[in-house]
N, CA, C and O atoms as CSV, one atom per row, in Angstrom:
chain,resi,resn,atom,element,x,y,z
A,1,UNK,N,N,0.845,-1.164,0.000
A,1,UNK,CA,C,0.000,0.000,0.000
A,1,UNK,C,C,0.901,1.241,0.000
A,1,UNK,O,O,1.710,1.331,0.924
A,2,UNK,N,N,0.861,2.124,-0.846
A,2,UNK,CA,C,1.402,3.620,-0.645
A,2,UNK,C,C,0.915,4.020,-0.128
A,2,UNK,O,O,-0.208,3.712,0.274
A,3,UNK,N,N,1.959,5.469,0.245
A,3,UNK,CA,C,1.906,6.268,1.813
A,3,UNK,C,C,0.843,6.961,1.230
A,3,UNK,O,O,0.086,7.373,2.110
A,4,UNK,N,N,0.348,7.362,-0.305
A,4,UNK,CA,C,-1.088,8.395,-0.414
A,4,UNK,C,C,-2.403,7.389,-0.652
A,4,UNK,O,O,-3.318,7.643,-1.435
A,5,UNK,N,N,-2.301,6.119,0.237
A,5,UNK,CA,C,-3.621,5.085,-0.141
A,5,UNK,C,C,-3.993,5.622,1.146
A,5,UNK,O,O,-3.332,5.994,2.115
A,6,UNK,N,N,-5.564,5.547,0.830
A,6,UNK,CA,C,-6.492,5.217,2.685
A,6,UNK,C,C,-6.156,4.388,3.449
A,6,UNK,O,O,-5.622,3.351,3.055
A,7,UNK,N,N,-6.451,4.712,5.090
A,7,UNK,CA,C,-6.238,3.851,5.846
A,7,UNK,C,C,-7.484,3.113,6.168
A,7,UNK,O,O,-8.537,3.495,5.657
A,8,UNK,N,N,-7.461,1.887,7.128
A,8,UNK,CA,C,-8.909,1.550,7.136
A,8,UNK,C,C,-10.379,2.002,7.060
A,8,UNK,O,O,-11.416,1.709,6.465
A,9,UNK,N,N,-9.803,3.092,8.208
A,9,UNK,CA,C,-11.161,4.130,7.813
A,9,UNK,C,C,-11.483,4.801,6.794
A,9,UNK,O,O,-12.645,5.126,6.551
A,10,UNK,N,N,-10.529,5.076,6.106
A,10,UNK,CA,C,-10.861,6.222,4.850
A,10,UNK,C,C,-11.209,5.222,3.760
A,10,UNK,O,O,-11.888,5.686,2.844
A,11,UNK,N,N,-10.932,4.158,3.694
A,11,UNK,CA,C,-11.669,2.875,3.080
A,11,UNK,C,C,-13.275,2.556,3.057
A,11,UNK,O,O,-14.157,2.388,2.215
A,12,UNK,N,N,-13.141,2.571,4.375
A,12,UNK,CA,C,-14.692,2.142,4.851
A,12,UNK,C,C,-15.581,3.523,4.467
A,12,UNK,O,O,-16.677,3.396,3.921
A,13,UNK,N,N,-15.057,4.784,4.776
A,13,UNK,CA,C,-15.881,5.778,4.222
A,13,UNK,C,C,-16.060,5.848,3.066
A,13,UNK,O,O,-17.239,6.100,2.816
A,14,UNK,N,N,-14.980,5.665,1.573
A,14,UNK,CA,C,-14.994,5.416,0.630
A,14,UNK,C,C,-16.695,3.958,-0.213
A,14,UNK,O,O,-17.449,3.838,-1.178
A,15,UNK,N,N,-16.327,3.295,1.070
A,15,UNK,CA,C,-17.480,2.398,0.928
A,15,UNK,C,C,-18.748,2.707,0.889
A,15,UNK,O,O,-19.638,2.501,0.064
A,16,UNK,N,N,-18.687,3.389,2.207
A,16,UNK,CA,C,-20.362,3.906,2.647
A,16,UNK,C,C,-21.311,5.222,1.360
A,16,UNK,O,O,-22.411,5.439,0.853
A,17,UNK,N,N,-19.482,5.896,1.423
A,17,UNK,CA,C,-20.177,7.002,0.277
A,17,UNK,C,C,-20.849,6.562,-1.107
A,17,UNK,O,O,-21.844,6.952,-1.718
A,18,UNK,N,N,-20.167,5.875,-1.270
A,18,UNK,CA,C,-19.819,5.074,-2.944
A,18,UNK,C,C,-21.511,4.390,-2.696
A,18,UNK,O,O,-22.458,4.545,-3.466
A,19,UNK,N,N,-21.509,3.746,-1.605
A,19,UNK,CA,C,-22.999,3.096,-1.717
A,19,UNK,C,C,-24.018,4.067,-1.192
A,19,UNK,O,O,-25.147,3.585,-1.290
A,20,UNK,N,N,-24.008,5.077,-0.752
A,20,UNK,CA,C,-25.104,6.143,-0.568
A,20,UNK,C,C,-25.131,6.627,-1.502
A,20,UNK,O,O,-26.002,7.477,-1.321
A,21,UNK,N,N,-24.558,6.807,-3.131
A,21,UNK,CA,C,-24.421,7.688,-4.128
A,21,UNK,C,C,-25.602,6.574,-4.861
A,21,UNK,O,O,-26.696,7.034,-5.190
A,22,UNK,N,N,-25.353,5.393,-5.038
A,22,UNK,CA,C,-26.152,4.328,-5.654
A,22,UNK,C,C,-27.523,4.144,-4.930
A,22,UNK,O,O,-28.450,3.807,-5.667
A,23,UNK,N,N,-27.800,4.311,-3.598
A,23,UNK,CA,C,-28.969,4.655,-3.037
A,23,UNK,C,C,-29.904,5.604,-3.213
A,23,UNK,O,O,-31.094,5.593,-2.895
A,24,UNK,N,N,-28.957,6.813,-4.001
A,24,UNK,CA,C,-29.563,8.220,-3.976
A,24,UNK,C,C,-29.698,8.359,-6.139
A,24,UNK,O,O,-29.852,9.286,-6.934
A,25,UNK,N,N,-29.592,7.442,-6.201
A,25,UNK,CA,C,-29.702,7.482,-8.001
A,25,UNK,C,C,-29.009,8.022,-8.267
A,25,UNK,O,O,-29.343,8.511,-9.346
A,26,UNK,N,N,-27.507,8.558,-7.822
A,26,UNK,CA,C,-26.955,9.629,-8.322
A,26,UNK,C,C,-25.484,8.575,-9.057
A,26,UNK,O,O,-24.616,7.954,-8.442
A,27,UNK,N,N,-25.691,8.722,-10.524
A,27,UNK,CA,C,-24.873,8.016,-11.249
A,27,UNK,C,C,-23.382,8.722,-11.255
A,27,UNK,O,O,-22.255,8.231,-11.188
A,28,UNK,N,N,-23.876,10.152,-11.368
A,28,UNK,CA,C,-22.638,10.986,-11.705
A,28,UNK,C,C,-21.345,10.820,-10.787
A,28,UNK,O,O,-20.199,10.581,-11.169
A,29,UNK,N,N,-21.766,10.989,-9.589
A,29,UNK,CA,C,-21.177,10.723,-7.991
A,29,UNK,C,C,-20.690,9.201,-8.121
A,29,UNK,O,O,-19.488,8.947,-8.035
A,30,UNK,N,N,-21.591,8.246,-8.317
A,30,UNK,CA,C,-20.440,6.977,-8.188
A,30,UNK,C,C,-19.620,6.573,-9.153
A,30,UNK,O,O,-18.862,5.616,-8.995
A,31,UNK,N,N,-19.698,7.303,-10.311
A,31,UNK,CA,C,-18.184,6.743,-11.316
A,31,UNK,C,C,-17.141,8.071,-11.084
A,31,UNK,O,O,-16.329,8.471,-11.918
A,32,UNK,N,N,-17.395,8.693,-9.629
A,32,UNK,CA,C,-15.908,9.491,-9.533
A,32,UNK,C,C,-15.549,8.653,-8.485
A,32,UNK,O,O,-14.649,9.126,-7.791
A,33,UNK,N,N,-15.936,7.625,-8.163
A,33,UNK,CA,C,-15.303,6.694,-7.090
A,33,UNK,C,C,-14.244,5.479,-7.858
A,33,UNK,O,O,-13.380,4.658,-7.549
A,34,UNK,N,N,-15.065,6.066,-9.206
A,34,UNK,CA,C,-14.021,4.510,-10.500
A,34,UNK,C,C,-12.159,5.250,-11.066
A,34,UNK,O,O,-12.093,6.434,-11.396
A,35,UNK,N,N,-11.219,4.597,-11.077
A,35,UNK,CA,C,-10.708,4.966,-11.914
A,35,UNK,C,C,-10.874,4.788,-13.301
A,35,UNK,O,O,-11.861,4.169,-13.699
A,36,UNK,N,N,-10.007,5.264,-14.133
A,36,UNK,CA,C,-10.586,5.397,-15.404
A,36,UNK,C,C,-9.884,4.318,-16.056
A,36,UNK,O,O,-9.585,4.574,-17.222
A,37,UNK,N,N,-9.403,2.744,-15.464
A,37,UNK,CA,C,-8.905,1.530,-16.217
A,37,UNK,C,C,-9.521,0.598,-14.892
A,37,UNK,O,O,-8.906,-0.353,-14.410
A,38,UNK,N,N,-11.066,1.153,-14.341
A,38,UNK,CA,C,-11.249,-0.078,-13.315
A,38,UNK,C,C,-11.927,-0.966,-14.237
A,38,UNK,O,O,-11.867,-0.776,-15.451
A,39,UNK,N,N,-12.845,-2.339,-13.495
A,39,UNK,CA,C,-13.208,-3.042,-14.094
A,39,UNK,C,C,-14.575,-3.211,-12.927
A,39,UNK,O,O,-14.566,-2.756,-11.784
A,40,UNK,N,N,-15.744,-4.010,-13.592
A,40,UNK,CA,C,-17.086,-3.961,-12.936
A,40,UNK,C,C,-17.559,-5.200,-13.583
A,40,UNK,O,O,-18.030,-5.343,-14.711
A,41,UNK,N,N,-17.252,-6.440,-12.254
A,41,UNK,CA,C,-17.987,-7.893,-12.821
A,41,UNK,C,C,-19.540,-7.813,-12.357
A,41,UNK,O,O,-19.820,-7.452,-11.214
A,42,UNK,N,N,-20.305,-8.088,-13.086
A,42,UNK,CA,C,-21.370,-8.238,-12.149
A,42,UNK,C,C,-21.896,-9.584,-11.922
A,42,UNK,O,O,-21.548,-10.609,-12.508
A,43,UNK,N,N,-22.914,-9.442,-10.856
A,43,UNK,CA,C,-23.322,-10.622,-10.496
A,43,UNK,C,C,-24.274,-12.013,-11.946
A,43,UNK,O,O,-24.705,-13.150,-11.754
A,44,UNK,N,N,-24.249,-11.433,-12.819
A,44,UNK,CA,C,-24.469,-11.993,-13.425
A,44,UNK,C,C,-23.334,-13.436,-14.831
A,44,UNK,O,O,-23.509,-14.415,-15.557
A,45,UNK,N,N,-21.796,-12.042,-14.112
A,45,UNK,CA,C,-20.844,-12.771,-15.107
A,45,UNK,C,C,-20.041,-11.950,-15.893
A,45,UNK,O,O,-18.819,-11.941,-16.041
A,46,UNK,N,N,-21.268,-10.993,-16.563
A,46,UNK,CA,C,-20.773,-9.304,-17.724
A,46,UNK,C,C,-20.029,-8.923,-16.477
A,46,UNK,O,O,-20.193,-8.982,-15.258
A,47,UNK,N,N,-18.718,-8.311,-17.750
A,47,UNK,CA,C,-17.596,-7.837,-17.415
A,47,UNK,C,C,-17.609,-6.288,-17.621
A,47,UNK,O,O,-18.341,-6.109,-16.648
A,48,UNK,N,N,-17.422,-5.150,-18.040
A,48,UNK,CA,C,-17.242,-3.947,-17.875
A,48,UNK,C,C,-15.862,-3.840,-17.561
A,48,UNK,O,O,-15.243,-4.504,-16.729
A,49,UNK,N,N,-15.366,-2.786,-18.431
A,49,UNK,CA,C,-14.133,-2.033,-18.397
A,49,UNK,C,C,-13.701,-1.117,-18.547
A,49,UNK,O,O,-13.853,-0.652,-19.677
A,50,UNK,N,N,-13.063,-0.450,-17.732
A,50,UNK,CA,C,-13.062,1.328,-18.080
A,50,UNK,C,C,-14.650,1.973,-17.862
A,50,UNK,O,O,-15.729,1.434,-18.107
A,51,UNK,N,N,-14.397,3.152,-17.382
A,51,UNK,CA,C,-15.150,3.782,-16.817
A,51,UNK,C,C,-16.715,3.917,-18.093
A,51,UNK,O,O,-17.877,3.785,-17.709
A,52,UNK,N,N,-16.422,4.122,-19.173
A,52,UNK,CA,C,-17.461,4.356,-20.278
A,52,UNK,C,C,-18.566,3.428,-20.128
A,52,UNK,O,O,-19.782,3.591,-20.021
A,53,UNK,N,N,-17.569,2.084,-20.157
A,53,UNK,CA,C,-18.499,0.864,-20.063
A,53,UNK,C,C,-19.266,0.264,-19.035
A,53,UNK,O,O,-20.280,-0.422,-19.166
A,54,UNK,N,N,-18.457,0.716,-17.608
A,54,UNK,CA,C,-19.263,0.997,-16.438
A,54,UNK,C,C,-20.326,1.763,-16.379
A,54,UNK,O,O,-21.432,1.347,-16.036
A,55,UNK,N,N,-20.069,2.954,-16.711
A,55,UNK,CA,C,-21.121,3.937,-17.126
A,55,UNK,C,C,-22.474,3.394,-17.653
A,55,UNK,O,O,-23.590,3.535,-17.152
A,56,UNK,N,N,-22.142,2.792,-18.693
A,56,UNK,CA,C,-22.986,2.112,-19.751
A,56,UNK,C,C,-24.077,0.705,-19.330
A,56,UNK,O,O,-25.181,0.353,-19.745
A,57,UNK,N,N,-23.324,0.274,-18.521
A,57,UNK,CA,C,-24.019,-1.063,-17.485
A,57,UNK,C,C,-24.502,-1.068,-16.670
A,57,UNK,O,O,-25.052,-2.122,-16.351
A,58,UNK,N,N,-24.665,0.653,-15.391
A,58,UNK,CA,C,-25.236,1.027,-14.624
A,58,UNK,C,C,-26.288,1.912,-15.225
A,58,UNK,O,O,-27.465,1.695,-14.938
A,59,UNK,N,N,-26.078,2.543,-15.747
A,59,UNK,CA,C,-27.431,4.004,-16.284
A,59,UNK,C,C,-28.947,3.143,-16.286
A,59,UNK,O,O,-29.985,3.599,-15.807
A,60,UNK,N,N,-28.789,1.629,-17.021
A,60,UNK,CA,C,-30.916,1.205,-16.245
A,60,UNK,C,C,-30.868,1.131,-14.944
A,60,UNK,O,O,-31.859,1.583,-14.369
A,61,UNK,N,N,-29.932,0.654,-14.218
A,61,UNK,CA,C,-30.047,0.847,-12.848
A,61,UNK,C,C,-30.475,1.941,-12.365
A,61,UNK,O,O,-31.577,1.886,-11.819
A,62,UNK,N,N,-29.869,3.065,-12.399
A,62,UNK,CA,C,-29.912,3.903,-11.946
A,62,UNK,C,C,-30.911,4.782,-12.385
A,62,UNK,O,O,-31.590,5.545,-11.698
A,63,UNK,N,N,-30.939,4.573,-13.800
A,63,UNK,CA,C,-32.397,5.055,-14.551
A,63,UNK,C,C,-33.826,4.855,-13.961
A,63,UNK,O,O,-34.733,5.677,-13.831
A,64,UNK,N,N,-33.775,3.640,-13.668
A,64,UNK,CA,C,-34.778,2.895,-12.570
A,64,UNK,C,C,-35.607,2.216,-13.898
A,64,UNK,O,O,-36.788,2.408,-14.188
A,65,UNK,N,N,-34.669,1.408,-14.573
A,65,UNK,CA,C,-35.748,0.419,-15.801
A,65,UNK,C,C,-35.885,-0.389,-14.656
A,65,UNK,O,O,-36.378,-1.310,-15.308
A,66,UNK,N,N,-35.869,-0.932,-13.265
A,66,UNK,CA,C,-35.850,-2.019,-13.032
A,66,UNK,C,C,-36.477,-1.873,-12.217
A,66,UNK,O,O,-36.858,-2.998,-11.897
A,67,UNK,N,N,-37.141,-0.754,-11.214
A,67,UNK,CA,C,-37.753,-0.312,-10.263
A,67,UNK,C,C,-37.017,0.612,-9.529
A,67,UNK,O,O,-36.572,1.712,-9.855
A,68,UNK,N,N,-36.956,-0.037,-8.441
A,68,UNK,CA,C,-36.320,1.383,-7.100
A,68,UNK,C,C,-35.853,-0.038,-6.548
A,68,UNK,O,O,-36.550,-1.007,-6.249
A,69,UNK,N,N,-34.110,0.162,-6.486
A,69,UNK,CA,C,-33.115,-0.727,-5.917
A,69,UNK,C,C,-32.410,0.145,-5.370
A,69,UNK,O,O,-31.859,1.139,-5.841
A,70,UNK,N,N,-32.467,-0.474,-3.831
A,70,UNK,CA,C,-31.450,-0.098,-2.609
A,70,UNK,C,C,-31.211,-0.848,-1.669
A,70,UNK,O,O,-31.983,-1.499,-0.966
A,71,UNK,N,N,-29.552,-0.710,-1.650
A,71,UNK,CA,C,-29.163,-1.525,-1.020
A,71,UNK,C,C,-28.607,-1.333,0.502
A,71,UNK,O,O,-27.965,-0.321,0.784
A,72,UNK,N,N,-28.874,-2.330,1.461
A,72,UNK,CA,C,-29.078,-1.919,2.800
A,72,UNK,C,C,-27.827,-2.705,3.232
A,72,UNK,O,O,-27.620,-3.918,3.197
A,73,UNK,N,N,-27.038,-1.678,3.653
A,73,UNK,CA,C,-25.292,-2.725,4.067
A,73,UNK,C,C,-25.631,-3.532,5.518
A,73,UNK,O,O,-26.523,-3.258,6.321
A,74,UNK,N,N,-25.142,-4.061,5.552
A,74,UNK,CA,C,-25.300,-5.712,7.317
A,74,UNK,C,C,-23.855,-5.751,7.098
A,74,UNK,O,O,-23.453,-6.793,7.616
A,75,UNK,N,N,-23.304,-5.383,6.799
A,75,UNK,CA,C,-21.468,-5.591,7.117
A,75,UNK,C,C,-20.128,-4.884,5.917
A,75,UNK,O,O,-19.933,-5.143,4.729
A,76,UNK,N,N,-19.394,-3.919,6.877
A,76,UNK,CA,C,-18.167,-4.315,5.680
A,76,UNK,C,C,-16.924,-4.301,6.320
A,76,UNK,O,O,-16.627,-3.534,7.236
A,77,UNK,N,N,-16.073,-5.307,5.744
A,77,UNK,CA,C,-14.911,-5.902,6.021
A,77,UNK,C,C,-13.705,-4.926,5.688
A,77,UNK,O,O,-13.792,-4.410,4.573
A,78,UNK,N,N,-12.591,-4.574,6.447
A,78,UNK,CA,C,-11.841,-3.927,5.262
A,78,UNK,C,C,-10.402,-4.291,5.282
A,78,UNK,O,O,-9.911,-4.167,6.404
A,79,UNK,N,N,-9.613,-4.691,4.395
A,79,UNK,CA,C,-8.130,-5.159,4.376
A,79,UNK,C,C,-7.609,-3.998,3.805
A,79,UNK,O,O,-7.754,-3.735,2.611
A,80,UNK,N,N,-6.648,-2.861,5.072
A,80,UNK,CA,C,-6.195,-1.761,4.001
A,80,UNK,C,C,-5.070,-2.083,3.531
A,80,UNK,O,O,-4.628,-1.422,2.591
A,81,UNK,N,N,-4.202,-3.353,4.148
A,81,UNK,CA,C,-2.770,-3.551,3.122
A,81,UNK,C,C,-3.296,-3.606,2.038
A,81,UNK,O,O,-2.955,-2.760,1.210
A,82,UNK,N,N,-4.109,-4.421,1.742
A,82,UNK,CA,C,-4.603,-4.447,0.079
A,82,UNK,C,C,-5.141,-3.740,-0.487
A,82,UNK,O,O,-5.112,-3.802,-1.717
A,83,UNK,N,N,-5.987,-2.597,0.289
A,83,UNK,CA,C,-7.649,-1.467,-0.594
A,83,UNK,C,C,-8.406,-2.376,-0.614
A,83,UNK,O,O,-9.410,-2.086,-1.265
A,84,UNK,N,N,-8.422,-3.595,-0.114
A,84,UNK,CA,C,-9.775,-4.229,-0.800
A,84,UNK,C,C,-11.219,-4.207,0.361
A,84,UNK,O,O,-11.070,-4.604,1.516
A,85,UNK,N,N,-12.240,-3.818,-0.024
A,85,UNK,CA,C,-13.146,-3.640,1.311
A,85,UNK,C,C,-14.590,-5.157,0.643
A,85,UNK,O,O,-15.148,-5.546,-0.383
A,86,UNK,N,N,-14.527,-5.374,1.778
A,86,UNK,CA,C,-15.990,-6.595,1.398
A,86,UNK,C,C,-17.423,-6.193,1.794
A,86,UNK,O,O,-17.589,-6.278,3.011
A,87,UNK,N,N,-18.226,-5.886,1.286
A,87,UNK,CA,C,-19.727,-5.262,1.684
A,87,UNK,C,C,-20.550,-6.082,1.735
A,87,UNK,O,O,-20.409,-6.737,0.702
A,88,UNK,N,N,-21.762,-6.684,2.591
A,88,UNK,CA,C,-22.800,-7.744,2.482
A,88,UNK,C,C,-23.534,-6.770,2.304
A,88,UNK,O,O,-23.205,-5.584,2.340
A,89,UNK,N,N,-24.548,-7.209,2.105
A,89,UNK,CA,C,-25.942,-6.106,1.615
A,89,UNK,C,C,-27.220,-6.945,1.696
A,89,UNK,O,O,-27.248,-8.124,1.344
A,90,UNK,N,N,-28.022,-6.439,2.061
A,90,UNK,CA,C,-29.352,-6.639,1.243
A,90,UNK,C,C,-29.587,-6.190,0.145
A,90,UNK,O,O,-28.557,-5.523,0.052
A,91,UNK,N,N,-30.113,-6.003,-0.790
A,91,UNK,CA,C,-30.391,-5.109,-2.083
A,91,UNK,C,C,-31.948,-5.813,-2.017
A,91,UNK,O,O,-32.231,-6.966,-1.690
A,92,UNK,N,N,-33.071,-4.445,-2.544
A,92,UNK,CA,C,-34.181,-4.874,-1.916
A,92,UNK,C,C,-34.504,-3.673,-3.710
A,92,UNK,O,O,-34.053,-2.639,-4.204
A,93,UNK,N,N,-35.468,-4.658,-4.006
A,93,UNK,CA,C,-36.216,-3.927,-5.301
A,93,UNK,C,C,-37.773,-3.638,-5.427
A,93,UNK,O,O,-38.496,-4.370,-4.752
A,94,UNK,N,N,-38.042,-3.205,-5.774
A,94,UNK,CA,C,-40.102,-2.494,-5.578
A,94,UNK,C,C,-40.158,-1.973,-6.888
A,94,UNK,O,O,-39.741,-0.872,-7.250
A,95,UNK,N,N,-40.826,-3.039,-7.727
A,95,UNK,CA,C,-41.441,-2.274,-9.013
A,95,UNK,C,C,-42.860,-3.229,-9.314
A,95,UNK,O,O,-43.115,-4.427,-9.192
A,96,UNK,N,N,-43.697,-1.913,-9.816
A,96,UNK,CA,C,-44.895,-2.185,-9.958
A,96,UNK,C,C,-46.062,-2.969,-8.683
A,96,UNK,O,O,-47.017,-3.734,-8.814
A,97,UNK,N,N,-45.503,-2.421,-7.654
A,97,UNK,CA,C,-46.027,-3.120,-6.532
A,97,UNK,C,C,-45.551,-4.055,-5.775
A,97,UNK,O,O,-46.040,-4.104,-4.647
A,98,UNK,N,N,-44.634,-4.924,-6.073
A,98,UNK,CA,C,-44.024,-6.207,-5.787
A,98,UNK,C,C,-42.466,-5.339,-5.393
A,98,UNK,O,O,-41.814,-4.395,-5.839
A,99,UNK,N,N,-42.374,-6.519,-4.078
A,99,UNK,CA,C,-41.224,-5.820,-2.678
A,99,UNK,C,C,-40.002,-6.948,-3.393
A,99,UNK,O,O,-40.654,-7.842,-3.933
A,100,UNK,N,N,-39.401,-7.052,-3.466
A,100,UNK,CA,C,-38.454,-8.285,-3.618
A,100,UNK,C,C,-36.993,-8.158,-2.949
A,100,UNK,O,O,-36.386,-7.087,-2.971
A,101,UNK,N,N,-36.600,-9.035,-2.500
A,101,UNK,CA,C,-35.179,-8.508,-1.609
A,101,UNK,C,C,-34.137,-9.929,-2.328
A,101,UNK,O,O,-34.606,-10.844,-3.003
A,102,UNK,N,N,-33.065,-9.809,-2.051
A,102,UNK,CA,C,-32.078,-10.854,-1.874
A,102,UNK,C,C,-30.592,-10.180,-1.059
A,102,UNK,O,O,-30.354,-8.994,-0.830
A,103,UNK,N,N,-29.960,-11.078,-0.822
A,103,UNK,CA,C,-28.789,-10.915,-0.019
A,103,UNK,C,C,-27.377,-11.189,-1.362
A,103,UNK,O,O,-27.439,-12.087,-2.202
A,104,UNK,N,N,-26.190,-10.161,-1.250
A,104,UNK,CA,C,-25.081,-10.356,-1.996
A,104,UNK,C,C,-24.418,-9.491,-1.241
A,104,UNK,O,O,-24.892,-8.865,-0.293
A,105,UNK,N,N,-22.520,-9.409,-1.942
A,105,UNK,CA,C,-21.997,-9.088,-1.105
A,105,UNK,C,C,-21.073,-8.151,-2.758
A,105,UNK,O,O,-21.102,-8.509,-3.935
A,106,UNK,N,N,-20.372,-6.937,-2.126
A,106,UNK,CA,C,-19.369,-6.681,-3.219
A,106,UNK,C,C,-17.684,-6.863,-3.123
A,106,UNK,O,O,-17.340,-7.005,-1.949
A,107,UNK,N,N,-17.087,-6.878,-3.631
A,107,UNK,CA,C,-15.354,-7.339,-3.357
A,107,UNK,C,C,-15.103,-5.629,-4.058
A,107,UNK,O,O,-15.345,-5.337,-5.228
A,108,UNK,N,N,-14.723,-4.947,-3.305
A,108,UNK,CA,C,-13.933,-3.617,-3.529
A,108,UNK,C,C,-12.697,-3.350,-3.622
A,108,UNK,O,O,-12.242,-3.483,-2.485
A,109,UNK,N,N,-11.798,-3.015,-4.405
A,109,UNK,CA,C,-10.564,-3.018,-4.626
A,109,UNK,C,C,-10.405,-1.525,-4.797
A,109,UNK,O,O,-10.962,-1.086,-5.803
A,110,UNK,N,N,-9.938,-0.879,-4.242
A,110,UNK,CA,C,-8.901,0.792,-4.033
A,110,UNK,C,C,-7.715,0.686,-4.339
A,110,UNK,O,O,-7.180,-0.337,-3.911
A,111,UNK,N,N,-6.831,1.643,-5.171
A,111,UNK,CA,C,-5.441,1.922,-5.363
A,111,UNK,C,C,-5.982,3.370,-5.269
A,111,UNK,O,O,-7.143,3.713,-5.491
A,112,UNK,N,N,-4.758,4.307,-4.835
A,112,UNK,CA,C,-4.749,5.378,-4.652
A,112,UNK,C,C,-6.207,6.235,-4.325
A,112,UNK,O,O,-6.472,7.362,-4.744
A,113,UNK,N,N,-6.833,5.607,-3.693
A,113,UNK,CA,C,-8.146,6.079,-3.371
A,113,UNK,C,C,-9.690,5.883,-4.136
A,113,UNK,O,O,-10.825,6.325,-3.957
A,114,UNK,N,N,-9.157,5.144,-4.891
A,114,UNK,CA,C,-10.125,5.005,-6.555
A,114,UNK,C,C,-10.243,3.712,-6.157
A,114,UNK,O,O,-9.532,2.982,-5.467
A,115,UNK,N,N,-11.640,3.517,-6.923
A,115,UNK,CA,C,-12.280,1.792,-7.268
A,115,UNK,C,C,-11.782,1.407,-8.506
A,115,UNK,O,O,-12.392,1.761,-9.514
A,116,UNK,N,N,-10.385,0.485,-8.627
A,116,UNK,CA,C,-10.542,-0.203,-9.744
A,116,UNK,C,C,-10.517,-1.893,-9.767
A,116,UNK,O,O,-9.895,-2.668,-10.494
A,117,UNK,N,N,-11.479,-2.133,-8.636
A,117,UNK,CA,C,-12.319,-3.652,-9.311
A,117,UNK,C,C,-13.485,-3.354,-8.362
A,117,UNK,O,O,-13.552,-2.803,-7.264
A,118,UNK,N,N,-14.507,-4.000,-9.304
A,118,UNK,CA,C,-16.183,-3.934,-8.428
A,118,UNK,C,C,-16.782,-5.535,-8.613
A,118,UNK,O,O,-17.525,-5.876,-9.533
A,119,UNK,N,N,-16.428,-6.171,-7.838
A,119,UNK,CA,C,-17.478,-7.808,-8.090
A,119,UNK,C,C,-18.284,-8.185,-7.349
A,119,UNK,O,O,-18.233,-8.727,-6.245
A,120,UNK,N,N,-19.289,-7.789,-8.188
A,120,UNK,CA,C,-20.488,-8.237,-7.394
A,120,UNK,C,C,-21.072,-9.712,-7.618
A,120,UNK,O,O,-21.196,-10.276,-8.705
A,121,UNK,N,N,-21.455,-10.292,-6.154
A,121,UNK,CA,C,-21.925,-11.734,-6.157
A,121,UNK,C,C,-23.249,-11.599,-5.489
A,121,UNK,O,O,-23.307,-10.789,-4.565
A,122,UNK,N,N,-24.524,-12.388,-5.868
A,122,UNK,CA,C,-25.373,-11.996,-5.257
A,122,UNK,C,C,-26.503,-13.497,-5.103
A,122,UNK,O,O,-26.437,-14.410,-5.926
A,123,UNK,N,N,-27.465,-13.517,-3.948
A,123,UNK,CA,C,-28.273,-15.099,-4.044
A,123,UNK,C,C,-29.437,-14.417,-4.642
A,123,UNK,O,O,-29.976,-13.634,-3.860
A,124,UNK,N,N,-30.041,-14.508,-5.959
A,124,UNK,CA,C,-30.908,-13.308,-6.608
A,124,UNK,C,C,-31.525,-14.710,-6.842
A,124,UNK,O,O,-32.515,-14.472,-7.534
A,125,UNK,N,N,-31.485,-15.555,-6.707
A,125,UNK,CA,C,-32.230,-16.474,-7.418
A,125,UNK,C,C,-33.508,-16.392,-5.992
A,125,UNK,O,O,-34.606,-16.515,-6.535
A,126,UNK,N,N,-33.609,-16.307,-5.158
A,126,UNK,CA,C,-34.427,-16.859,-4.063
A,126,UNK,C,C,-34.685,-15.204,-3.187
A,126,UNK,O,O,-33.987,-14.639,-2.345
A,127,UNK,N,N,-35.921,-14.832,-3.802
A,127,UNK,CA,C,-35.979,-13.295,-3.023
A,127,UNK,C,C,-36.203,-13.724,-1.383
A,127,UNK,O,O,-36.374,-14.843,-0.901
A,128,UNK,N,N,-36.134,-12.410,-0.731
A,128,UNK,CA,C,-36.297,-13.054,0.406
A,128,UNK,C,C,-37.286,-11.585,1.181
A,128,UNK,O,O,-37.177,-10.993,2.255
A,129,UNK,N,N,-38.058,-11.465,0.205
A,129,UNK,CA,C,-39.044,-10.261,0.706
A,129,UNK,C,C,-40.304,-10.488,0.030
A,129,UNK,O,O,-39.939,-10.100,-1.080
A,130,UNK,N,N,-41.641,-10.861,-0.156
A,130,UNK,CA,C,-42.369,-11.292,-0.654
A,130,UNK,C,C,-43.369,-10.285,-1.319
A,130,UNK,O,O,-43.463,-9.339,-0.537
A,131,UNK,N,N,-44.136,-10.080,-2.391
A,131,UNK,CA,C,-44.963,-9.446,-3.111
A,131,UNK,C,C,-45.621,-8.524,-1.827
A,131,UNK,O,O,-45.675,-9.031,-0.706
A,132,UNK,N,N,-46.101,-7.179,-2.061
A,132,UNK,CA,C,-46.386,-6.192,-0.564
A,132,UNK,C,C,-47.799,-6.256,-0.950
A,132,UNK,O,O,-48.654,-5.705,-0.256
């Protein structure tokens, strides 16, 4: 780790912010948390690279093609020799009436204060919040 990386805490804040920006629909705010050669696996497998294409793989999210997704943190881990921080979550979705939740977690990777890896893993197969 270099002497201008975060220390644990400035990690974990890096975390919290980065996921209050995605809570608050605000797209603009979480790709200044990306560097501009990170990478974004998602839970599905798609890869993303560089900030454009990140860009490009979040905007329905955030657009809200999918409803209103927010995610409620239950833990984060943080290793600052490495930058890497671990987040569990709930992520809980509401469209068209129907509540739906599942549990995943993200693998965060920091160099010099920047996100350049985002992998998200998630149990999406089995909601765990039922139609409201």
């Amino acid at each position: 780790m270099t002497n201008d990386a975060p220390d644990r805490a400035g990690i974990e804040d890096l975390v919290i912010r980065f996921t209050d920006a995605f809570n608050r629909d605000d797209l603009d705010e979480a790709m200044t948390y990306f560097a501009d050669d990170a990478f974004y696996d998602e839970f599905n497998g798609t890869r993303s690279h560089g900030k454009d294409a990140i860009r490009e793989a979040l905007v329905p999210q955030f657009r809200g093609d999918y409803g209103t997704i927010r995610f409620h943190t239950e833990g984060i881990s943080v290793d600052a020799s490495s930058g890497t921080a671990l987040i569990r979550w709930l992520c809980t979705l509401e469209s068209g009436g129907v509540r739906q939740g599942w549990r995943g977690l993200d693998v965060l990777c920091f160099e010099h204060g920047l996100l350049k890896e985002k992998h998200t893993y998630a149990k999406a197969d089995v909601p765990l919040l039922r139609p409201a």
